[in-house]
N, C-alpha and C positions, 0 to 999 in steps of 0.2 A: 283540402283532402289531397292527399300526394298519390299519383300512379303507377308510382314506381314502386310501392310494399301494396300489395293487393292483399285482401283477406282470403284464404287460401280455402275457406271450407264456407257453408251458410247452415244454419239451424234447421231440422225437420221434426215437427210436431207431430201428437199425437191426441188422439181424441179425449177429453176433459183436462184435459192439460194446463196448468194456471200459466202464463206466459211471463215471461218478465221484461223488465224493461231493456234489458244485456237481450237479450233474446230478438226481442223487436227491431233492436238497432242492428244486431249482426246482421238479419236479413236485408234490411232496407239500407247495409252498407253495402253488402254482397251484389242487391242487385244496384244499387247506386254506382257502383264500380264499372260492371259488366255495361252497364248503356250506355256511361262516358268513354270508357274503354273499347267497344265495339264502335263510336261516332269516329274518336280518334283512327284509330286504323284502320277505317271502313272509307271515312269522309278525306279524315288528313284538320287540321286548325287552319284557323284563318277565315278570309271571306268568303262564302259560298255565293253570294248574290248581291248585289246593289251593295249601298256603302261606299259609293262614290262621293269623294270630297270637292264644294267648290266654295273657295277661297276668296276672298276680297277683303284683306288687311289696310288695305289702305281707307277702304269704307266700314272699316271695322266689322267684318262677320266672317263666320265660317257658317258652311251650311253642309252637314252630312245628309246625304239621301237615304230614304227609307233601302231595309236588309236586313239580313242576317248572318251570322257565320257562327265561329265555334271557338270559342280559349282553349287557351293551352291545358285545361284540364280537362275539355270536352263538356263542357257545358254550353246551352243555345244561347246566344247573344240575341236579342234582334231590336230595331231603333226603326223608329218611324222618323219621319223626315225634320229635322230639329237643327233650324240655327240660332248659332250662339254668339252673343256679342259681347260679353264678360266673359273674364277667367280671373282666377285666385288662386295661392299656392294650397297646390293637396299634399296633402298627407294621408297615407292610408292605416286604416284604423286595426288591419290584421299586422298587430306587434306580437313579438314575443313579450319574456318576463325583463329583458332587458330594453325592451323600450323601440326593437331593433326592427327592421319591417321582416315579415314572413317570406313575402315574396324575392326569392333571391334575386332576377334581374332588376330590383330595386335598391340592393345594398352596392354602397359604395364601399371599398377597402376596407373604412374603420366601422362598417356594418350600419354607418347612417342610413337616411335615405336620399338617393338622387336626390337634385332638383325635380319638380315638376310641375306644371302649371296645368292646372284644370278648370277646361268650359264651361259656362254656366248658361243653359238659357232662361232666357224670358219666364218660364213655370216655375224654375229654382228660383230666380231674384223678387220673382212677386208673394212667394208662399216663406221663403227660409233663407234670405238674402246673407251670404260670408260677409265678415266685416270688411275683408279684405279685399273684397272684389272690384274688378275696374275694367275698363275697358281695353278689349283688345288691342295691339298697335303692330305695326309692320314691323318691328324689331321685338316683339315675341312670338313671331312668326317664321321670321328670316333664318332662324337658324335649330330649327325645331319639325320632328315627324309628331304626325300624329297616330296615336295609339288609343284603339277599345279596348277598355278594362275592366273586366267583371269582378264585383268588390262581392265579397260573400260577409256578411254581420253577422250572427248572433241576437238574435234579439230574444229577453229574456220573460216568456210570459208575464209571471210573478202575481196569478190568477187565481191564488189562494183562499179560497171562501172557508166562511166558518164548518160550512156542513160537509167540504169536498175539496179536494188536492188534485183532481184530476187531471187539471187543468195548467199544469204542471211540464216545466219544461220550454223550450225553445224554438222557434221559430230563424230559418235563415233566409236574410231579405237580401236577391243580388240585383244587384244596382249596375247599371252598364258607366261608364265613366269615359268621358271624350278627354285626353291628356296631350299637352304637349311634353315631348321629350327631347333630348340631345342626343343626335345619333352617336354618339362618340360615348354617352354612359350605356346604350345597350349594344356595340357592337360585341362584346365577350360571350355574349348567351346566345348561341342555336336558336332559330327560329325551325326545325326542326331535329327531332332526335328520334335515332330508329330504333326501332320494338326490339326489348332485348327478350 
């Protein structure tokens, strides 16, 4: 959801009123807007608390400390204390119709996406292990920040019973994501941009 086009009005009801589904979603975009947009200019993105990183590439782990703070769209981030001794290349799964990542400081030039190498702990590799995954090493470290990434999905009920549809609709699952990056692919993007 982008914060930069806000919905400019919100729906107001009236008693026996059948509602519709347009209806439901302008409100609960309206006020979905107004609570990430009051964090953002209220709080500011980034770390509000813990989320301290300690590192030991050579012993193979990274360990983030329990926190929380706020994405660039004003959503709560927050991670209990999880270290990772695998990573594997991510790919993020908000694409456009061309294939291309949504999130702009993910697009390089010809609208690929960066490299990027993402954490896995111990809970991911026992339950839903990447094929690609391996172990950490001091040279995918050494030249790499780490960045929380709040991945927003879709997920598609598809809940459909013979007698009822109601059930109908979507579900969005945000997944906190520990990534290595290159400072050199996101220094072009703001790490802050003021309220216009």
């Amino acid at each position: 959801m982008n914060l930069d086009v806000l919905q400019p009005f919100y729906p107001d009801f009236v008693p026996n009123q059948v509602l519709t589904n347009t209806q439901l979603n302008q409100l609960r975009t309206f006020l979905d807007e107004q609570n990430r947009l009051s964090r953002l200019r209220l709080a500011g993105r980034g770390i509000v608390c813990g989320l301290t990183v300690a590192s030991d590439p050579a012993g193979g782990a990274i360990t983030i400390r329990e926190g929380f703070g706020l994405s660039s769209d004003g959503y709560m981030l927050q991670l209990s204390e999880t270290t990772y001794r695998q990573l594997h290349a991510y790919s993020d799964p908000d694409v456009n119709d061309n294939g291309h990542p949504e999130y702009l400081p993910w697009q390089q030039p010809d609208h690929s996406q960066i490299e990027i190498l993402e954490l896995i702990d111990a809970a991911t590799m026992a339950e839903d292990p990447p094929d690609d995954a391996r172990d950490i090493t001091e040279e995918d470290v050494a030249d790499r920040v780490l960045v929380l990434y709040l991945e927003l999905e879709e997920v598609n009920l598809k809940s459909c019973l013979v007698t009822s549809c109601d059930n109908k609709g979507y579900n969005v699952h945000l997944s906190p994501r520990a990534l290595l990056i290159r400072p050199a692919d996101l220094a072009a993007w703001s790490t802050c941009t003021p309220p216009t």
